[in-house]
N, C-alpha and C positions, 0 to 999 in steps of 0.2 A: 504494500500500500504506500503511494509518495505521499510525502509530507505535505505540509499546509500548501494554498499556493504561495502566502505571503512570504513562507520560509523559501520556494522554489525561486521567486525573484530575486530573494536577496542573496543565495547561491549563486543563480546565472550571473543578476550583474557585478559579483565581485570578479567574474572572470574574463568579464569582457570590455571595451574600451569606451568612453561613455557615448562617440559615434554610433559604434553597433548596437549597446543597450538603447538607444533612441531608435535606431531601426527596430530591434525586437518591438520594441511597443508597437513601434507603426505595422509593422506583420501580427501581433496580438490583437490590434484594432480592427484591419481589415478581415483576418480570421475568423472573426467570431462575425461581423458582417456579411461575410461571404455564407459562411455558415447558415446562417440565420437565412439569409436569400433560398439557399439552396437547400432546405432541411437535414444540415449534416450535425454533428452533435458540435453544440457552438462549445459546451467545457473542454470536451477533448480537441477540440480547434485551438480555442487556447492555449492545450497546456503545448500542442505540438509546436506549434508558434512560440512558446516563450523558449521552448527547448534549442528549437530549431540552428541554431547560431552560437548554441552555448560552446561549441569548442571550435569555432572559426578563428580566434585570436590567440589557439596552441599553438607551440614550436611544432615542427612534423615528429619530431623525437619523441614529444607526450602522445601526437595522437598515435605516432606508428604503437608504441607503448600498450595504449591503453585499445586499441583493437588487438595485438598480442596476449593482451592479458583476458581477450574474450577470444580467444582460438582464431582469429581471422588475421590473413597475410592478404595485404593488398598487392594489387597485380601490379604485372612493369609499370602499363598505364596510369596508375594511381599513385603508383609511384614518382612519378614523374610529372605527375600534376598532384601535389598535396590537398588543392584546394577540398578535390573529391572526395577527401577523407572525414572533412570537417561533419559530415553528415552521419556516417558510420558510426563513429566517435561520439558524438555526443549522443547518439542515443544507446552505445554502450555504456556510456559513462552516467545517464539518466538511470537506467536499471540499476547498476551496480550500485550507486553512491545514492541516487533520490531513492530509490524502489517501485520506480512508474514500471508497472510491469502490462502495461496495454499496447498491445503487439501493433495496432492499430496506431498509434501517438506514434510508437517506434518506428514504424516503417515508413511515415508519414515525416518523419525527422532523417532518418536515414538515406530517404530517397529524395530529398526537397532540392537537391541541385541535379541532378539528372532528369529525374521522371523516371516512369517505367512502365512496361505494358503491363495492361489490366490495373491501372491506379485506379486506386478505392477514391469515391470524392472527399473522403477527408484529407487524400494526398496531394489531391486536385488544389483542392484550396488553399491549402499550403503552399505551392507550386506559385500559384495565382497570386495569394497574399505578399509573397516573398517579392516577386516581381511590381508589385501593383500599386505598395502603400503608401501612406503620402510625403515619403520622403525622396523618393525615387521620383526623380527627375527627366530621366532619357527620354528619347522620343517616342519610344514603345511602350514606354508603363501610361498615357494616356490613351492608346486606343486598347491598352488590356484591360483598364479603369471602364473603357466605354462596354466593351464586351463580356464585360462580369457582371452588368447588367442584365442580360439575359442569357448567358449559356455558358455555365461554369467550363463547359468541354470546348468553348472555342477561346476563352480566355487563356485555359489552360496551352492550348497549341500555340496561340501567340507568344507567348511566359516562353516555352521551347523553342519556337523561333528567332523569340530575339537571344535567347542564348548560345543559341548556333549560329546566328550572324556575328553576336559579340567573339563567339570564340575566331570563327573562321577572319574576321576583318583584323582579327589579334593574330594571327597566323599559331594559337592555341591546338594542344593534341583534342580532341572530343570523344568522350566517351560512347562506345555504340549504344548504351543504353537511353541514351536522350534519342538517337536515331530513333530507334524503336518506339520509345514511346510517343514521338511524333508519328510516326508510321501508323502505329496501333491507334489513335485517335485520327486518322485521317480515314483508316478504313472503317473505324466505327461511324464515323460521318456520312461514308458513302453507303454503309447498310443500312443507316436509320436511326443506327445502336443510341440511347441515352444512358448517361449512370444513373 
């Protein structure tokens, strides 16, 4: 069972920089909106959201670490882009150290920069929120702002799109599992599919 949430905030933001603890809110905000829009569970939106970021301001050495100490080796790829890890990590380190044991919060944390086929809509929003809230600037998070207005699944592929324009215009490695989950939402598109 995790702790309070008031005690979970004051964990995350001792660990992170007071930049990122301002995004976490603005991803906690939009979260539970998103939520709320799309009837996903707006608590567990949250708590994925507050978690989400908790270990983006590790050295790679805690996070290689602390997914070692939960049996997983990240691949060359990951290796090679630490960024990817930041997601695995904290929701290793949320089980071990909080006790969030809701596999659902977990993978909804662990998958928030990639995506992946068959995301549940609580990963969805996550994806969304992360991209979307009102700190974020670029030119994308306005039409993903507009499109989370009516279709968490088309916001979501935006959210994916501009991460794969950011990586490719970055000359960034890409993991194939954002391929895919782009892919997998394009062809739930063209069969009808909704979450």
């Amino acid at each position: 069972m995790p702790a309070e949430r008031g005690h979970l905030e004051e964990r995350v933001r001792a660990m992170v920089t007071p930049p990122r603890w301002r995004h976490i809110q603005g991803v906690v905000t939009t979260a539970r909106e998103l939520a709320r829009r799309f009837g996903v569970d707006q608590q567990r939106a949250e708590l994925a959201a507050l978690l989400h970021d908790a270990a983006r301001d590790w050295p790679v050495s805690r996070l290689t670490a602390t997914l070692a100490d939960a049996g997983e080796r990240p691949s060359p790829l990951e290796q090679a882009s630490p960024e990817l890890l930041h997601g695995p990590a904290a929701a290793h380190w949320a089980r071990a150290q909080l006790g969030v044991d809701d596999d659902a919060v977990l993978d909804a944390v662990r998958y928030h920069t990639t995506g992946r086929p068959g995301m549940s809509p609580l990963e969805m929003v996550l994806v969304v929120a992360d991209y979307s809230e009102p700190g974020r600037e670029f030119a994308a998070a306005a039409a993903i702002r507009d499109a989370a207005v009516q279709s968490l699944e088309t916001a979501c592929l935006l959210s994916l799109d501009a991460r794969l324009r950011y990586l490719l215009d970055g000359g960034h490695l890409i993991h194939p599992r954002t391929v895919e989950a782009r892919n997998w939402l394009l062809m739930r598109r063209a069969s009808g599919c909704r979450a």
